[in-house]
C-alpha positions, 0 to 999 in steps of 0.5 A: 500500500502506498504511504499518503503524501505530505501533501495529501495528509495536509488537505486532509487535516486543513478540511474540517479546519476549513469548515469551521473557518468561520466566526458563525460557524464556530458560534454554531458548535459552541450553542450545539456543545456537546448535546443537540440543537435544533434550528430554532433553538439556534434561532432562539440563542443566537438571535440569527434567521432561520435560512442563515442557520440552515446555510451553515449547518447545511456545510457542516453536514457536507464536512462531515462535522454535523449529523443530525436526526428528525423528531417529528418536525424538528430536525436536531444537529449534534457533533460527530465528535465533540472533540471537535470542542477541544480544537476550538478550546485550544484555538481559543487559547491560541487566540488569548482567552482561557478555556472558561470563557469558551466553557461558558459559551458553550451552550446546553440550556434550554431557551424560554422562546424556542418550542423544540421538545427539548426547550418546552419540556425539560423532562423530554429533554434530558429522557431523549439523551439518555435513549441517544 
């Protein structure tokens, strides 16, 4: 089998850096945290429009950073690999801010003006975790 180049080994690990580039998409990681977000519970935490949301979370399924699954209207979105938080816990630290400031942002509450289960029912909420 031939090694993998140098070359190749570096578009491999620049893809998913590529992908969450952005401020907005880094935002996105840190309100779905290590639990599950559904859009308009992103809507309710960031105060974004909808189709903004979706545009994004749209590209981070493509890279393969997000799954998601479908409860009767809602769609949730979580991360394939939480570790994923880590980099941007030490991409943070790289950039000057302690890895408590990105703990603090990193979101799991439920949001009063979101109507998802989750939010409506904190009792759903935490029974849907424990069955994932």
């Amino acid at each position: 089998m031939k090694k993998p180049s140098l070359s190749q080994i570096s578009k491999q690990i620049a893809a998913p850096l590529e992908a969450i580039a952005s401020p907005q998409r880094i935002t996105i990681l840190l309100a779905i945290g290590k639990g599950e977000a559904c859009v308009c519970h992103l809507e309710a935490a960031l105060g974004w429009r909808q189709a903004y949301i979706s545009q994004h979370l749209m590209e981070l399924r493509k890279a393969n950073i997000l799954q998601d699954r479908r409860e009767g209207r809602y769609v949730f979105y979580r991360l394939k690999n939480t570790s994923l938080l880590d980099l941007i816990t030490a991409a943070a630290s790289l950039s000057g801010l302690s890895a408590e400031t990105v703990s603090a942002l990193t979101n799991a509450q439920a949001h009063p003006t979101c109507e998802c289960p989750q939010c409506a029912s904190p009792i759903i909420a935490v029974e849907s975790l424990k069955s994932a």
